[in-house]
N, C-alpha and C positions, 0 to 999 in steps of 0.2 A: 494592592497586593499582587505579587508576581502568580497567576495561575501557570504559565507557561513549563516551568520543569515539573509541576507537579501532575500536570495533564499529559505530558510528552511522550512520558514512556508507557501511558495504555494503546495508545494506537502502535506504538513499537514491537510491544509483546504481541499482541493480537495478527498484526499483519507478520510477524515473523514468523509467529506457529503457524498462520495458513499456509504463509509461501514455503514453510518444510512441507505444511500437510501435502501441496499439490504437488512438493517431487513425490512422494509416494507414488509408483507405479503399481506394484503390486496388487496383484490381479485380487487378493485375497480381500486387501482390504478394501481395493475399488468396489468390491462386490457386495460389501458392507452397505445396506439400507440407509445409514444413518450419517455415512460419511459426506456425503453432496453438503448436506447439510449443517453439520459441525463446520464443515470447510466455509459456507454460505455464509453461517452466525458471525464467525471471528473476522471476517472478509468483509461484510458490510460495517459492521459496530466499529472496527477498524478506522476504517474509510472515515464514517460518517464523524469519529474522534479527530481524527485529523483538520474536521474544518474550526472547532472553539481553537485546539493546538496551535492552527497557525494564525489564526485570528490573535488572541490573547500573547503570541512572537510580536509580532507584531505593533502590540501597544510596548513591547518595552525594545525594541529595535534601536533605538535612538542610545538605550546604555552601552552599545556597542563600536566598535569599528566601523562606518559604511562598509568598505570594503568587503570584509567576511558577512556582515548581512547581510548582503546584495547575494553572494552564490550561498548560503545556509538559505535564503528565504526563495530562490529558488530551484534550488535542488529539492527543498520541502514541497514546492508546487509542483512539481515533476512527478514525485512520488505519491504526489495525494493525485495525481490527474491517471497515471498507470495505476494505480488501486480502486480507483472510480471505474477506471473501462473495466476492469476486471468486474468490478460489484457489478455492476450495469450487466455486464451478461449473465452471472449466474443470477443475479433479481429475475432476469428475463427466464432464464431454464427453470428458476423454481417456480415462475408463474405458469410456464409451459406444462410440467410437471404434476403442480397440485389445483390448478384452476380451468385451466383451458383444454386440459384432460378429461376432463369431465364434460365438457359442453362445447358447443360446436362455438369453431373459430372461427372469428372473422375473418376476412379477407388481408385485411391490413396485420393482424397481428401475426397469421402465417407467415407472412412477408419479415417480418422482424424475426420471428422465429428459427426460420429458413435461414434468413443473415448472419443471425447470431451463431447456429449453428456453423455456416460456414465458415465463418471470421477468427469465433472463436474456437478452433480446435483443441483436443487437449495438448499437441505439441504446444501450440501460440499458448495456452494458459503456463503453462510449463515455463517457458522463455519469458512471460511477460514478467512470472513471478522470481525469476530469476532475475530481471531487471530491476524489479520495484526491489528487491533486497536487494540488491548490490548499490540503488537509491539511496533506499533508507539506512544504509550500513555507512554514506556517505555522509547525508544526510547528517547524521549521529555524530557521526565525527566531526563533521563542523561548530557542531552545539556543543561539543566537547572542549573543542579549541577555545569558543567563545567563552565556556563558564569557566575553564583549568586551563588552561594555557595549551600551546602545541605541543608538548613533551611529555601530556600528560603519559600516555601510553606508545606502542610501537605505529599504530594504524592512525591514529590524531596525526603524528609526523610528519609520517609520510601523505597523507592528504594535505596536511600544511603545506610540506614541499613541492606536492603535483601543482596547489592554487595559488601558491605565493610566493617560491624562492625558498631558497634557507637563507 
């Protein structure tokens, strides 16, 4: 049994609504107790969907093109590797946050904390997420190509075009 289109588009939806979530600047709803966290849930479950997704690509890789499997499988690694750094820091800030807030830090974990804050700032979450959708937007389209042809739609097309010629 093909799990692969059936698994594909939960980590789609999930990491698309976070990366709108994190363009949100608004100071109102940054200010929001609950948002770190909505943004956290859909960001990691995301992520973590993504690894059965390409796994289960994977077993049926061989009904396709080499060609187009080779840049869909990674452009999909791409994507799952920029939403992993992403999880990876806010995992770190919500541990920052509701654990190590509480009780004295170690030494070693300051140091990660400290890193993370400075690596990941909200511009760099901003751009990464910007990145990972403009990924996953690619990404999609290749899966697209692969199960309906390159015509399906305007954006199938033309990523046909950018990868392969007309």
């Amino acid at each position: 049994m093909n799990l692969h289109p059936i698994l594909v588009h939960f980590p789609i939806a999930l990491l698309t609504l976070y990366s709108l979530g994190e363009f949100v600047r608004s100071k109102r709803v940054l200010s929001l107790s609950y948002w770190f966290y909505v943004k956290a849930i859909m960001l990691v479950i995301g992520f973590l969907a993504t690894i059965p997704t390409i796994l289960f690509g994977k077993l049926i890789a061989d009904s396709f093109p080499e060609r187009i499997v080779r840049v869909h499988s990674t452009f999909a690694q791409t994507t799952a590797i920029v939403y992993g750094l992403i999880a990876l820091s806010y995992l770190i800030t919500w541990i920052d946050k509701d654990i190590y807030s509480m009780t004295k830090r170690s030494d070693w974990w300051g140091y990660i904390s400290e890193l993370n804050k400075n690596i990941f700032r909200p511009r760099t979450l901003v751009l990464l997420a910007l990145t990972g959708l403009i990924l996953l937007t690619i990404t999609g389209a290749l899966g697209g190509i692969m199960a309906f042809g390159p015509g399906v739609d305007p954006l199938t097309q033309l990523v046909n075009d950018l990868f392969f010629g007309k």
